[in-house]
Backbone as CSV, one residue per row, in Angstrom:
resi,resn,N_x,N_y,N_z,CA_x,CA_y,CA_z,C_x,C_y,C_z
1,UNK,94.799,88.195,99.166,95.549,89.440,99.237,97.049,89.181,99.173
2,UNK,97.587,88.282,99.291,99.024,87.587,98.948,99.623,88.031,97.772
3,UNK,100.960,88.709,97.844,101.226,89.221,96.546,100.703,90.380,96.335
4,UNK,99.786,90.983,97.110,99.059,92.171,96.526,100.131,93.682,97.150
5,UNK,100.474,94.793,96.534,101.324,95.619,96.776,100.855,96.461,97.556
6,UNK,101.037,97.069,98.824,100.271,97.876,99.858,101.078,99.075,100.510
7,UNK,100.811,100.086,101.274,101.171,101.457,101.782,101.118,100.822,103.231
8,UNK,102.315,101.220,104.168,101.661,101.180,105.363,101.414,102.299,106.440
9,UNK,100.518,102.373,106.935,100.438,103.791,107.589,101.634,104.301,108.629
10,UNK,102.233,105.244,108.554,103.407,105.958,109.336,102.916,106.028,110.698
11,UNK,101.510,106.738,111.202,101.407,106.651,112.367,101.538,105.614,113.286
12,UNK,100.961,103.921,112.697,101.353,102.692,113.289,102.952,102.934,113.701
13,UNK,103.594,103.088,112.778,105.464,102.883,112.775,106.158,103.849,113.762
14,UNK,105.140,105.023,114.542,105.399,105.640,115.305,106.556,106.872,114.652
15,UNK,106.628,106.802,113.397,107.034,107.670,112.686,106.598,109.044,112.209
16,UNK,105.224,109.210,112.450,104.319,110.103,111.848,104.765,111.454,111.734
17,UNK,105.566,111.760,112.986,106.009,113.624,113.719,107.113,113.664,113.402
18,UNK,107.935,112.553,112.245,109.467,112.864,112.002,109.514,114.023,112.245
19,UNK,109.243,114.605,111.225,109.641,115.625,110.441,108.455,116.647,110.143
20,UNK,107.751,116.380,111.471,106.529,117.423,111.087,105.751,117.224,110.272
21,UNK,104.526,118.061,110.008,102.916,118.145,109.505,103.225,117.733,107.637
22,UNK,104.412,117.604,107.471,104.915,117.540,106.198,104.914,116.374,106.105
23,UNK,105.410,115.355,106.975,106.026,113.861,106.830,104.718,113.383,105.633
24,UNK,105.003,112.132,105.160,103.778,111.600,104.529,103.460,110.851,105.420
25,UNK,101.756,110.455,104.833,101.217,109.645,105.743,101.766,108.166,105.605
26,UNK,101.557,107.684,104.639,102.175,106.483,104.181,103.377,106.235,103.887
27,UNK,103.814,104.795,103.792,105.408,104.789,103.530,105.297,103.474,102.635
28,UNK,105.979,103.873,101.999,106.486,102.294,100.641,105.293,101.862,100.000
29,UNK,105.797,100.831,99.359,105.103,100.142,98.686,106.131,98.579,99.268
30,UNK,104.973,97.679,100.099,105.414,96.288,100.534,104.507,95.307,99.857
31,UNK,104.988,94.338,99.809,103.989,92.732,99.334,103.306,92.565,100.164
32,UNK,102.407,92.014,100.254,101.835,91.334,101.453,102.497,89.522,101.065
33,UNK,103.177,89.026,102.334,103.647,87.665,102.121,102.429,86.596,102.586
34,UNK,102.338,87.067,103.657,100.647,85.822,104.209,100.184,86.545,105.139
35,UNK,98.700,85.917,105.085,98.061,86.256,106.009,97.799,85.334,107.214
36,UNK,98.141,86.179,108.068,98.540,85.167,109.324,97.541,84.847,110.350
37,UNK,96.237,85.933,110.339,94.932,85.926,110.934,94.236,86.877,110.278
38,UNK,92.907,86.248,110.014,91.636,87.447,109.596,91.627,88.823,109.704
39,UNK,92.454,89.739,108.738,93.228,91.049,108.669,94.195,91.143,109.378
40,UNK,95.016,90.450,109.539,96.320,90.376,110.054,97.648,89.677,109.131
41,UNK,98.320,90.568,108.535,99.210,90.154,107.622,100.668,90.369,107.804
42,UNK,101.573,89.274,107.210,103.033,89.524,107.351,103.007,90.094,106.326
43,UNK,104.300,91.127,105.899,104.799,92.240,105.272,106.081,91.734,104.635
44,UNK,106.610,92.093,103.217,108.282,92.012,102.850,108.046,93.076,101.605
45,UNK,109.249,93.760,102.287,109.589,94.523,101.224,109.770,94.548,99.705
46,UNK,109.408,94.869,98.152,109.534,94.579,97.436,111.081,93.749,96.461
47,UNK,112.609,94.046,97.735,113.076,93.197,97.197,113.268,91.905,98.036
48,UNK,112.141,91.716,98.722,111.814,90.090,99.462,111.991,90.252,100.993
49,UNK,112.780,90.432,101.617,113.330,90.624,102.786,111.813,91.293,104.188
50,UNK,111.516,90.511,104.586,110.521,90.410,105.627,110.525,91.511,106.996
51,UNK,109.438,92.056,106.904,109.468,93.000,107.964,109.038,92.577,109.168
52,UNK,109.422,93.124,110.547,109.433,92.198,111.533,108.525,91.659,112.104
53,UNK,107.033,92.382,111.943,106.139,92.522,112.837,105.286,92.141,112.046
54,UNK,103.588,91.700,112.293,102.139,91.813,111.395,101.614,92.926,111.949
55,UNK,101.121,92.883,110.985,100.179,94.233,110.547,99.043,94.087,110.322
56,UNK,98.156,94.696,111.283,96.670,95.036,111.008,96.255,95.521,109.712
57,UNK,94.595,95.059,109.219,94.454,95.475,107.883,94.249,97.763,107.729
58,UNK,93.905,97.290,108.918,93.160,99.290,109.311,95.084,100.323,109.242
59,UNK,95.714,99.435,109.121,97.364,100.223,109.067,97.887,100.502,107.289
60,UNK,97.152,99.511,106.617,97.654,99.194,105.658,96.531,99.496,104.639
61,UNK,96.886,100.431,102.972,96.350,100.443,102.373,96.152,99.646,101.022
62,UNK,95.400,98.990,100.072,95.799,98.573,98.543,96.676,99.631,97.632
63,UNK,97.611,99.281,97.293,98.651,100.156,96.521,98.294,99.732,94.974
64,UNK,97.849,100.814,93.901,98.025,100.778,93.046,98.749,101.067,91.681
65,UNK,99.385,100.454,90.406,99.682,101.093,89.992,98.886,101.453,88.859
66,UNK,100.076,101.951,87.793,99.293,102.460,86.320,100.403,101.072,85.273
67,UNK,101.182,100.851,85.975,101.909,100.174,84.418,103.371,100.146,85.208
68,UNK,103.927,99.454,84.210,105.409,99.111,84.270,106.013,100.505,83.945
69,UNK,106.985,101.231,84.921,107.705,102.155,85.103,108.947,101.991,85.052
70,UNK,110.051,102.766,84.462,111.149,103.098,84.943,111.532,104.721,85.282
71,UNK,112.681,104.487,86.413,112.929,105.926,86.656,113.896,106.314,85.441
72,UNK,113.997,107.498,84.784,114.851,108.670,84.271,115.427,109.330,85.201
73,UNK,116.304,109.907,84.844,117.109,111.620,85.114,116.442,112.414,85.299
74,UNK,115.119,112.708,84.169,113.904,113.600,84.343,112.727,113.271,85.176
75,UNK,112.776,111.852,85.434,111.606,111.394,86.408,110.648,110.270,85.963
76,UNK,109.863,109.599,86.080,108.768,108.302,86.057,108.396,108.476,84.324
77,UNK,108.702,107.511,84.085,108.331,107.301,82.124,107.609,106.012,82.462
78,UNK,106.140,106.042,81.777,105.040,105.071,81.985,105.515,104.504,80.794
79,UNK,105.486,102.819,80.672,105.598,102.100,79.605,104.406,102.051,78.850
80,UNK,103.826,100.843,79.608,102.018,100.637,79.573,101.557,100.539,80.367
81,UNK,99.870,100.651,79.780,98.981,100.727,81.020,98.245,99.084,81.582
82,UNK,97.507,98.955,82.662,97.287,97.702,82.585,95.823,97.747,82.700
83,UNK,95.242,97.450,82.101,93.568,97.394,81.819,92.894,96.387,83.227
C-alpha cells in the first residue's frame, strides 16, 4: 500500500462539525509513506512533507483517480485515462 493515494476520514481529525452537516467527510488526497503496523500507516502529504501521527486503516480510504489532470479557469480537463 506504499505510495498508494488515500482520503482520510474528518471525523478521526476531530474536524467533522467544522462547519456543520455540510463539512465533507473526507479530506485530501495523502501518500501513504509506510506501514508501520498491520493497518497502521504513516501519512505525507502529496508534496512530501509528513503528517504527524499514524493512522488506522478503518480512518483511511483508497483514493482513486481517472488520469493525469490539470486545473483550468473553467475547472478539471482530463488528459488520459489509465486502463
Amino acid at each position: 500500500m506504499a505510495g498508494d493515494l488515500v482520503l482520510r476520514c474528518m471525523e478521526a481529525v476531530a474536524r467533522a462539525e467544522e462547519h456543520g452537516k455540510l463539512t465533507a467527510n473526507w479530506e485530501s488526497p495523502y501518500k501513504v509513506a509506510a506501514q508501520v503496523h498491520p493497518e497502521i500507516y504513516c501519512l505525507k502529504t502529496v508534496n512530501g512533507s509528513f503528517i504527524p501521527r499514524a493512522w488506522h486503516r478503518s480512518n483511511l480510504i483508497k483514493y482513486y483517480t481517472l488520469g493525469h489532470a490539470f486545473i483550468t479557469s473553467i475547472g478539471y480537463v482530463v488528459l488520459d485515462y489509465k486502463k
